[in-house]
N, C-alpha and C positions, 0 to 999 in steps of 0.2 A: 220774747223773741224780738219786739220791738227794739229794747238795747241793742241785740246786736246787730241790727241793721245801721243803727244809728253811730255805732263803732264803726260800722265798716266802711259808709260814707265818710267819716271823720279821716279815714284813713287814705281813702281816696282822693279826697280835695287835697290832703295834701301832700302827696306824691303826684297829682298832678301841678301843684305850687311850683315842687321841686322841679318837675322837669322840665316846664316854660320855664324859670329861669336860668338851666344847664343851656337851655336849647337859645337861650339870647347873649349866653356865654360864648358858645361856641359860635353863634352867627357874628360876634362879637370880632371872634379870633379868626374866622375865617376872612370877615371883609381885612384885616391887619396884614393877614399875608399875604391876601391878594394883590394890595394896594402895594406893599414892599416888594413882591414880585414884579409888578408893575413899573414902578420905580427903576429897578435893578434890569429889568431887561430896554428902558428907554435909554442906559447911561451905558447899555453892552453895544449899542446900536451905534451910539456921538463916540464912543474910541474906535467905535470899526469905521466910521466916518473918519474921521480926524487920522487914524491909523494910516485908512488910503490916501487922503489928501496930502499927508507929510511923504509916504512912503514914494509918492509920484503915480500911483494909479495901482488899479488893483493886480496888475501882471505881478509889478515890480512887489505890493505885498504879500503875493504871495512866496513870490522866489526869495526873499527878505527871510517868512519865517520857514522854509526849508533850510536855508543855509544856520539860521540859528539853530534850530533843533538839530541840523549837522555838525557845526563847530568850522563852518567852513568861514 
């Protein structure tokens, strides 16, 4: 009876091995996309900047992308 206890911890150490290192994987991948969302939404912000600066003010961008998505 003893062996199979000793199995059955064996078994458990290392399924929990396995899954601290899924779970430092994944924390791995999670801060990756965060940081690339991060990234991506600070450079959506400087062209909607720069968009209305060039456009002449935000009136004028907006009536800009109406007529574009019109063809006017």
């Amino acid at each position: 009876m003893k062996t199979v206890n000793k199995i059955d911890q064996s078994k458990t150490k290392a399924t929990s091995s396995t899954t601290s290192s899924s779970a430092a994987i994944s924390k791995i991948g999670i801060t990756v996309v965060g940081f690339s969302a991060t990234i991506i939404g600070f450079w959506a912000v400087a062209n909607m900047i720069s968009g209305t600066i060039n456009s002449g003010g935000p009136l004028s961008l907006v009536s800009s992308l109406f007529k574009a998505i019109n063809g006017y």
